[in-house]
ZAVOMI-657676 format. One record per residue (C-alpha): x, y, z; residue in three letters. Coordinates in nm, 4 decimals. Layout:
N
{east->X&north->Y&up->Z&code->ALA}
...
REM end
This chain:
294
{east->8.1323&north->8.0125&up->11.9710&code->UNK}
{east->8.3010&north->8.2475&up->11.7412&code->UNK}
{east->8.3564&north->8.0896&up->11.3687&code->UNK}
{east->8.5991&north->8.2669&up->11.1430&code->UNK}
{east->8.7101&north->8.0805&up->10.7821&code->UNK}
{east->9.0437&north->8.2048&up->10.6033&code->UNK}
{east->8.9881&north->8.0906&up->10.2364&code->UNK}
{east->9.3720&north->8.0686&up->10.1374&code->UNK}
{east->9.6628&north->7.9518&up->10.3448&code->UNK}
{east->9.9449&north->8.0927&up->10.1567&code->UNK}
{east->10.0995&north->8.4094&up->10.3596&code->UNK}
{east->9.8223&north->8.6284&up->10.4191&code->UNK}
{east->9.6004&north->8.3505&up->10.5476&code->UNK}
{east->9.8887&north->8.2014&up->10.7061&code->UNK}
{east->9.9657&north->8.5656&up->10.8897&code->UNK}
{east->9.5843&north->8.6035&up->11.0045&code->UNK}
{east->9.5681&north->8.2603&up->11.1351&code->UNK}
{east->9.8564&north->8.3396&up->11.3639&code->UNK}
{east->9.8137&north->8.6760&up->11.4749&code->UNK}
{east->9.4145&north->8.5397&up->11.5626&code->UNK}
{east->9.5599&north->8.2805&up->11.7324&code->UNK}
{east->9.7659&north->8.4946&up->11.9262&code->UNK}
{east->9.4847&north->8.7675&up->11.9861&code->UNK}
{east->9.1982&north->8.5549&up->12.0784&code->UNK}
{east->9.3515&north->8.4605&up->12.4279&code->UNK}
{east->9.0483&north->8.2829&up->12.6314&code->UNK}
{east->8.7791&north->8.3453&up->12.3857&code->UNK}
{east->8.5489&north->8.0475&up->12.2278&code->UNK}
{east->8.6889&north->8.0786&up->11.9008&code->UNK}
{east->8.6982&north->7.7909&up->11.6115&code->UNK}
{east->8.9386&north->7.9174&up->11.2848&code->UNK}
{east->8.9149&north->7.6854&up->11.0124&code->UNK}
{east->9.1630&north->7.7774&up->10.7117&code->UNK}
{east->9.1141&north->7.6139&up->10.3979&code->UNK}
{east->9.3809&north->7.5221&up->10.1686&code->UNK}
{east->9.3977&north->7.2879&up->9.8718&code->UNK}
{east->9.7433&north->7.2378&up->9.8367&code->UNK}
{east->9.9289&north->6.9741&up->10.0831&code->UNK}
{east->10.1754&north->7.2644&up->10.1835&code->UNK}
{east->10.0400&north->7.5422&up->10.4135&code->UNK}
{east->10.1894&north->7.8807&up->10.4456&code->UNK}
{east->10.3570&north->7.8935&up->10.1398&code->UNK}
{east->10.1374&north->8.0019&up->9.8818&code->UNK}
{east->10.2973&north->8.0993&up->9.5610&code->UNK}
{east->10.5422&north->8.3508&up->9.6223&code->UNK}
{east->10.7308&north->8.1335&up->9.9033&code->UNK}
{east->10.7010&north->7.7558&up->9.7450&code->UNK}
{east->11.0065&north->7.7976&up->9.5164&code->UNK}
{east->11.2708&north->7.5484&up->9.6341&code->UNK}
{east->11.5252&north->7.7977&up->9.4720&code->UNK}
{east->11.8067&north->7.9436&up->9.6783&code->UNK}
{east->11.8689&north->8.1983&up->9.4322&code->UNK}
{east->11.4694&north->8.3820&up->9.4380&code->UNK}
{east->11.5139&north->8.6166&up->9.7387&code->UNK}
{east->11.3049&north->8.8331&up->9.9407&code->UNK}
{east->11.2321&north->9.2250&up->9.8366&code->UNK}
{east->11.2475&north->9.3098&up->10.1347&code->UNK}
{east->11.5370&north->9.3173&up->10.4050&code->UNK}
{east->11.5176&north->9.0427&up->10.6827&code->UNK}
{east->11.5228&north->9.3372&up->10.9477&code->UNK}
{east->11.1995&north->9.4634&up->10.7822&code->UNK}
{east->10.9853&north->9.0996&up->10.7708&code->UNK}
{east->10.7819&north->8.9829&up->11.0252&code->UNK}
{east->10.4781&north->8.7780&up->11.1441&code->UNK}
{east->10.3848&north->9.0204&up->11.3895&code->UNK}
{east->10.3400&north->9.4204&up->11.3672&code->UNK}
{east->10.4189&north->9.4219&up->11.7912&code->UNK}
{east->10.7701&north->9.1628&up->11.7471&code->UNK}
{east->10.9646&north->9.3728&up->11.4485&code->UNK}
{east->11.2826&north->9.1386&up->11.5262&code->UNK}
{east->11.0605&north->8.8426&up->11.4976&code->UNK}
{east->11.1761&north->8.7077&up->11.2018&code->UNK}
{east->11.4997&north->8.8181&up->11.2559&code->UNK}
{east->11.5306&north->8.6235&up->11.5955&code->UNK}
{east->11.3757&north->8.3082&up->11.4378&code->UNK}
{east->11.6374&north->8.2921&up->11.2068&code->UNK}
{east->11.9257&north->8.3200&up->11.4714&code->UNK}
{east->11.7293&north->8.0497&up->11.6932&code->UNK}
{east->11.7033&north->7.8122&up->11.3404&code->UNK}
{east->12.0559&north->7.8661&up->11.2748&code->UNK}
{east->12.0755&north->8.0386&up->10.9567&code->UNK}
{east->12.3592&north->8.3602&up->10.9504&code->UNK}
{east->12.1490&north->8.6727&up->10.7598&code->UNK}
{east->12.1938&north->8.9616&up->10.9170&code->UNK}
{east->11.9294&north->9.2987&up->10.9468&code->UNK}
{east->12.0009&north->9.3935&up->10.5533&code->UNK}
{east->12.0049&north->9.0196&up->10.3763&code->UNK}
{east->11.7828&north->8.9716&up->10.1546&code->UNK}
{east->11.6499&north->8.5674&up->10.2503&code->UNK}
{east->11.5713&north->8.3421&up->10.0547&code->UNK}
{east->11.2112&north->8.3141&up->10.0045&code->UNK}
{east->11.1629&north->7.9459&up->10.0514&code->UNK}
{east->11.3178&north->8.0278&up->10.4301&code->UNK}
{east->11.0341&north->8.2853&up->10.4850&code->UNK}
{east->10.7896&north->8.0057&up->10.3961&code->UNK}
{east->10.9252&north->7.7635&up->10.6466&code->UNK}
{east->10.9024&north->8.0722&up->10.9098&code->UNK}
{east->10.5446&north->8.1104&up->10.8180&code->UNK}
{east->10.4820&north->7.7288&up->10.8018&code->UNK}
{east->10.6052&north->7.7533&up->11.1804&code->UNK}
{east->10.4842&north->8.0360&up->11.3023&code->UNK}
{east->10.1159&north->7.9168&up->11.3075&code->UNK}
{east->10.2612&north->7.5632&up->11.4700&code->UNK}
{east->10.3917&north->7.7887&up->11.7111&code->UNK}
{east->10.0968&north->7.9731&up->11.7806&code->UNK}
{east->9.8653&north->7.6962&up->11.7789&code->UNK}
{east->10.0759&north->7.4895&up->12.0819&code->UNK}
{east->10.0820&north->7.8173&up->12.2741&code->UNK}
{east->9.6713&north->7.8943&up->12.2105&code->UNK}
{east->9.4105&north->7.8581&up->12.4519&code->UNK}
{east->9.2350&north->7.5330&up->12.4663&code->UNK}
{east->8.9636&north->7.7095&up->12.4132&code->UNK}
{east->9.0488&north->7.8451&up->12.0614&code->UNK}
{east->9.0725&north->7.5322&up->11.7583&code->UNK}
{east->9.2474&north->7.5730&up->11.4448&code->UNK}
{east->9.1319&north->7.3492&up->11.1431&code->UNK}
{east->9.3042&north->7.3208&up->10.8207&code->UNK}
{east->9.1236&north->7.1555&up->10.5632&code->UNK}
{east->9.3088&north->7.0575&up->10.2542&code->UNK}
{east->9.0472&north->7.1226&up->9.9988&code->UNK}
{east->8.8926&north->7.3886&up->9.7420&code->UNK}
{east->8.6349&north->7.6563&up->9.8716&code->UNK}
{east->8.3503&north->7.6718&up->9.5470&code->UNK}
{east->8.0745&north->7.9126&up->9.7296&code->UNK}
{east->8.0167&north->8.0990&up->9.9968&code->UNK}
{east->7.6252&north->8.2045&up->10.0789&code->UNK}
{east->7.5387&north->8.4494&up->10.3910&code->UNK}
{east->7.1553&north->8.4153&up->10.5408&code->UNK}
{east->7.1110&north->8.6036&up->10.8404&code->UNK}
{east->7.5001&north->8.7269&up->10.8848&code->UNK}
{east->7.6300&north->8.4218&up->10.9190&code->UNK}
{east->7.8307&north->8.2593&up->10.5935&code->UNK}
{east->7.8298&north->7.9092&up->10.4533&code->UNK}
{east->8.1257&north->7.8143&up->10.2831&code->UNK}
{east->8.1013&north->7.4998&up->10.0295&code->UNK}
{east->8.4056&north->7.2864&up->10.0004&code->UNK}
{east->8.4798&north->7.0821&up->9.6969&code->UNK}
{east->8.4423&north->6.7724&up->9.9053&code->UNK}
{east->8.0657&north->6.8732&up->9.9490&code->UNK}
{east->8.1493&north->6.9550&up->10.3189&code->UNK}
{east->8.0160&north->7.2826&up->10.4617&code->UNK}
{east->8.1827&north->7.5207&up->10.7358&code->UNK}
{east->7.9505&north->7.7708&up->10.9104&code->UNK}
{east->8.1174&north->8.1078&up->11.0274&code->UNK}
{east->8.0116&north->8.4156&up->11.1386&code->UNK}
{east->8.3029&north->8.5965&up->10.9538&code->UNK}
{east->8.4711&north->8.4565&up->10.5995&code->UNK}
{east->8.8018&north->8.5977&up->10.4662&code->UNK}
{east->8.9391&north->8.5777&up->10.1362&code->UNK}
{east->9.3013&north->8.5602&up->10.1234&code->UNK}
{east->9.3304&north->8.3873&up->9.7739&code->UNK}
{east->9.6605&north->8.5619&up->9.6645&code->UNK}
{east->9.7324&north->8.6123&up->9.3246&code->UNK}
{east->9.5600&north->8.4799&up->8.9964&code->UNK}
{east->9.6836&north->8.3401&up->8.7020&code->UNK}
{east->9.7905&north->8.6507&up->8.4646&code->UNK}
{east->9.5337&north->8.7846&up->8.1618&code->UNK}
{east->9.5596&north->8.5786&up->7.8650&code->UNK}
{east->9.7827&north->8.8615&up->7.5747&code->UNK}
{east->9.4603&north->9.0665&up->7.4455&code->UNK}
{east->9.5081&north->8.9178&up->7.0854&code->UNK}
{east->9.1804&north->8.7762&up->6.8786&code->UNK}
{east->9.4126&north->8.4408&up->6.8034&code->UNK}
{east->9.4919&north->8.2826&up->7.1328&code->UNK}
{east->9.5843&north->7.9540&up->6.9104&code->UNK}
{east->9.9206&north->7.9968&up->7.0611&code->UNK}
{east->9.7931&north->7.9223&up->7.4019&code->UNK}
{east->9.7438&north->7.5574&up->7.3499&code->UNK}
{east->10.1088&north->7.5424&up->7.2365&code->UNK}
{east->10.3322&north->7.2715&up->7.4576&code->UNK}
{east->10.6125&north->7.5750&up->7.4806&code->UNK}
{east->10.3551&north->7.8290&up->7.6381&code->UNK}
{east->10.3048&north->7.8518&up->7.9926&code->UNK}
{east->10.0887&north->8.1525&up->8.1405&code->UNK}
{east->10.2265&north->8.1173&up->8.4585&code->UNK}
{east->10.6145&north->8.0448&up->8.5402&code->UNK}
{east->10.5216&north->7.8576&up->8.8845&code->UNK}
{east->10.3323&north->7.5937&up->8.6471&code->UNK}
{east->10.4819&north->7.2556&up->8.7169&code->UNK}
{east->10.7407&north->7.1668&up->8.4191&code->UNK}
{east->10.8051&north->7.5318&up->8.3008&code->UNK}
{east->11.1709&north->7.5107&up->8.3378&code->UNK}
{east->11.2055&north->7.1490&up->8.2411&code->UNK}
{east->11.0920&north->7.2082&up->7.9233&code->UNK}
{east->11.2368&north->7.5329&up->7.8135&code->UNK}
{east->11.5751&north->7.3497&up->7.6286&code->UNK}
{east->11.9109&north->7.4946&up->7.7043&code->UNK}
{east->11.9571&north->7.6501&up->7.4068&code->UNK}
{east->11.5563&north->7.7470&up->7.3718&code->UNK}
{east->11.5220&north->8.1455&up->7.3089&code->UNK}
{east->11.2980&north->8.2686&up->7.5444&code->UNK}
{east->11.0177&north->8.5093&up->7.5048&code->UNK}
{east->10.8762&north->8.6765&up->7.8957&code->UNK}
{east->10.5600&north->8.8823&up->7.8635&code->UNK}
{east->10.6166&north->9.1113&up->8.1690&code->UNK}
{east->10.9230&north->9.2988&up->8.2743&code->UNK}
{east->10.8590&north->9.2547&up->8.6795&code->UNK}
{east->10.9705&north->9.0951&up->8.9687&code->UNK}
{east->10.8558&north->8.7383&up->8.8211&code->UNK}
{east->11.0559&north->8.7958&up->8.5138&code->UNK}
{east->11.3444&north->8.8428&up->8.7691&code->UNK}
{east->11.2853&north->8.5096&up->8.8786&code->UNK}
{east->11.2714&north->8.3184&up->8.5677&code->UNK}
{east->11.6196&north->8.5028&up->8.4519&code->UNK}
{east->11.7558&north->8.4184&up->8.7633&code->UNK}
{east->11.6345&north->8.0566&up->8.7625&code->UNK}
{east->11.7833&north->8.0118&up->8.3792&code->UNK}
{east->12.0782&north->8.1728&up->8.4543&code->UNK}
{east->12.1517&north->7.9336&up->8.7073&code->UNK}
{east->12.0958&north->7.6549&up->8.4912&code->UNK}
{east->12.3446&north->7.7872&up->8.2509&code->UNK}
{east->12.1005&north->7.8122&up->7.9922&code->UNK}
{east->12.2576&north->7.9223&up->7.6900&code->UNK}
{east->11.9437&north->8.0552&up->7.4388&code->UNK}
{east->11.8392&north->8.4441&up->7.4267&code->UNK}
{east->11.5896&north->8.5463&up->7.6661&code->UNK}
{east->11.3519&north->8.8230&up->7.5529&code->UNK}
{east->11.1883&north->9.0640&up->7.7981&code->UNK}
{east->10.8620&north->9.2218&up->7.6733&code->UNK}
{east->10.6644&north->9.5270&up->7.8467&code->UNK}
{east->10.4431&north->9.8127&up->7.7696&code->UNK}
{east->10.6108&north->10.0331&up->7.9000&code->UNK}
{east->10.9868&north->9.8686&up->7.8684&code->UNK}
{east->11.1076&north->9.9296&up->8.2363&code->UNK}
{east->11.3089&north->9.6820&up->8.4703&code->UNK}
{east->11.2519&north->9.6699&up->8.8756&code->UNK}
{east->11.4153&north->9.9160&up->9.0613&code->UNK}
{east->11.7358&north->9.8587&up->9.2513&code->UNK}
{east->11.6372&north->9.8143&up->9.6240&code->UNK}
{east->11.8465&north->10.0782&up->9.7879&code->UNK}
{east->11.9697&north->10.0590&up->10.1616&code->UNK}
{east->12.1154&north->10.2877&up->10.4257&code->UNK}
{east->11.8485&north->10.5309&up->10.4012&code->UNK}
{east->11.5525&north->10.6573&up->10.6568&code->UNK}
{east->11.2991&north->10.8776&up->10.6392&code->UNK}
{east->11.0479&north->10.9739&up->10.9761&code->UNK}
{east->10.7039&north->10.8508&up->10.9500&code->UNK}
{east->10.3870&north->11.0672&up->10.8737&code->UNK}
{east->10.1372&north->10.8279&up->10.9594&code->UNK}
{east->9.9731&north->11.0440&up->11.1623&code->UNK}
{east->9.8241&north->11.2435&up->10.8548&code->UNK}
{east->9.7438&north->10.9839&up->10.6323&code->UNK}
{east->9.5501&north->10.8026&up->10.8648&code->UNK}
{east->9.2715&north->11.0191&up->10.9029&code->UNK}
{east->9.2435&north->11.0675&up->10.5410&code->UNK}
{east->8.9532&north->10.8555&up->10.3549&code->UNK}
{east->9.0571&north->10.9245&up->9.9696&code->UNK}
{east->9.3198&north->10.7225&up->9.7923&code->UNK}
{east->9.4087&north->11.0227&up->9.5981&code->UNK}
{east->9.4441&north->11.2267&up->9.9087&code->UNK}
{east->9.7477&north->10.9608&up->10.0947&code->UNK}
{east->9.8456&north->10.9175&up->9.6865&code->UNK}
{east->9.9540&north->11.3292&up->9.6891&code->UNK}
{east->10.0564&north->11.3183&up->10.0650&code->UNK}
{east->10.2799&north->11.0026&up->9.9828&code->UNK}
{east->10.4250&north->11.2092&up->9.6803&code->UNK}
{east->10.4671&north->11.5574&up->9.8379&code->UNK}
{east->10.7269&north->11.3486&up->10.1177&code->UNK}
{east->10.8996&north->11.1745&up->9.8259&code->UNK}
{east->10.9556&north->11.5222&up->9.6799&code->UNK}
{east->11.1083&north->11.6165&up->9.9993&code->UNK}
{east->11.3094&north->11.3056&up->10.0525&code->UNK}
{east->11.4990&north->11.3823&up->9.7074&code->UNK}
{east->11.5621&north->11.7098&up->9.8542&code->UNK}
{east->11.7254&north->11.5587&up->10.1187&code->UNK}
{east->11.9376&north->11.3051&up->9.9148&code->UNK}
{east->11.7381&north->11.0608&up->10.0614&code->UNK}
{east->11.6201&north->10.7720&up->9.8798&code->UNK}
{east->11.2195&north->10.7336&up->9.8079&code->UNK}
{east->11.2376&north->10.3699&up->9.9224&code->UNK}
{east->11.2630&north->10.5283&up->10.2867&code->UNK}
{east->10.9440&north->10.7131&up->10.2484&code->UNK}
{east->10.7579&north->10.3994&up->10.1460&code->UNK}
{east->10.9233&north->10.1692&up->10.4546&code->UNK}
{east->10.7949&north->10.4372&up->10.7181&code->UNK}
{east->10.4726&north->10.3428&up->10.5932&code->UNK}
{east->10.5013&north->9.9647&up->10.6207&code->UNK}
{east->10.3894&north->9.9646&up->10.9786&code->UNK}
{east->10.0589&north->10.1537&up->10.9011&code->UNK}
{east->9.9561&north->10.0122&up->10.5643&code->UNK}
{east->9.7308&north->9.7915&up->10.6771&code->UNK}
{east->9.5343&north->10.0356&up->10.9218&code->UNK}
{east->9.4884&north->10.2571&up->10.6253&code->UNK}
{east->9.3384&north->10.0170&up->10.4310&code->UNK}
{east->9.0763&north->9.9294&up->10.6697&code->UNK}
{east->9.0385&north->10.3126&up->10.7667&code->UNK}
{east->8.9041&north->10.3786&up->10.3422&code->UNK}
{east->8.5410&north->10.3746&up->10.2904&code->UNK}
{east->8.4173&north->10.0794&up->10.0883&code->UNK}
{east->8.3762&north->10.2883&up->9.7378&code->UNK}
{east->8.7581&north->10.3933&up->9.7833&code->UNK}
{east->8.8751&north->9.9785&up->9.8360&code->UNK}
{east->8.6406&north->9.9036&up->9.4732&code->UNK}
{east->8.8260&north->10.2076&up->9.3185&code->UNK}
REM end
């Protein structure tokens, strides 16, 4: 039998889980996932229960599976929301795709495939003779031949000051997804962001919506906002000569050469970077080890 362990069961586990689940067809395979929070296929970026934090990325361009494109697109329809190819969803909506599409998978799997999901905290992994042995907090152990680590993000670097007094402050929160944030930030509370990206987004967005009435104060190194996500615009895919290529600097010029040339056609950069989408991850796995650690 064929072991495989997913550390993680936020979207990227979530996604491997079901695309193995569909791939494995009548193969002896046992996936175990391992999550320690009660809600599976969420992870951080899709567990807000906020209408208002949306997607980056057009429906039309989101799905489970690189071989459906209109996946997502046509489990919306069947669930009966109304977004069309260009809306930008909701991300808790994404999450509940996710959250089915491996219940999905798993009815129409083999019998002779098992998925486990095990609602507890991975603390080591050891490998003797190829095979892994991942520790649970619960003191149980899952053998596997292969281990993946899809732990998503971590919590963000601590502000590189010698006094991190400030830290143990009631009114500081190093993440914004900690439970209570929002509930204790008062409505007329100025508020101080350390980070001008997409999460800062999400907080304005989320106190706006409250009607909070304080300042909010946006602070970056290098004091720009997220770029407007433009639409309307395509650009033809040159895959086919980044994929042979095994430096990051080599796709990194190739990428910027076609951006170049995308201006010169009045065509938005965006465009260059979706004709990639389908073949990001095959370029990953096509880099040499010392370019991933790079």
């Amino acid at each position: 039998m064929k072991r495989i362990t997913i550390i993680g069961g936020g979207a990227s586990g979530t996604l491997l889980a079901a695309n193995l689940l569909r791939a494995t067809g009548e193969k002896l395979v046992e996936i175990n996932v391992v999550e320690k929070s009660p809600v599976f296929g969420r992870g951080v970026a899709y567990s807000t229960p906020d209408d208002i934090h949306l997607l980056n990325v057009p429906a039309a361009k989101m799905t489970a599976f690189a071989d459906d494109p209109d996946h997502f697109l046509n489990w919306l329809a069947e669930n009966g929301y109304q977004y069309g190819p260009t809306a930008f969803v909701p991300r808790k909506v994404f999450g509940s795709y996710l959250n089915d599409v491996v219940k999905i998978a798993e009815k129409a799997k083999h019998d002779r495939v098992k998925l486990n999901i095990f609602e507890d905290d991975a603390v080591d992994v050891s490998v003797e003779d190829g095979k892994a042995q991942v520790m649970l907090a619960s003191g149980e152990y899952l053998y596997s031949e292969n281990v993946v680590l899809a732990f998503g993000n971590f919590l963000p670097p601590q502000p590189s000051v010698k006094d991190l007094s400030f830290t143990a402050d009631a009114k500081y929160f190093r993440s914004p997804w900690h439970e209570g944030v929002f509930e204790s930030i008062g409505n007329d509370d100025d508020v101080l962001i350390i980070g001008t990206g997409l999460s800062m987004v999400d907080v304005v967005m989320k106190l706006a919506h409250s009607e909070h009435k304080g300042k909010i104060y946006g602070l970056s190194t290098r004091g720009l906002l997220p770029a407007e996500h433009k639409l309307g615009h395509t650009y033809p895919s040159f895959a086919d000569k980044l994929i042979p290529m095994t430096r990051i600097t080599d796709i990194l010029k190739s990428v910027r050469r076609h951006i170049e040339a995308a201006g010169e056609q009045n065509i938005d950069w965006r465009a260059v970077i979706d004709s990639l989408r389908p073949v990001t991850q095959q370029l990953w796995q096509n880099l040499p080890l010392s370019e991933k650690r790079y």
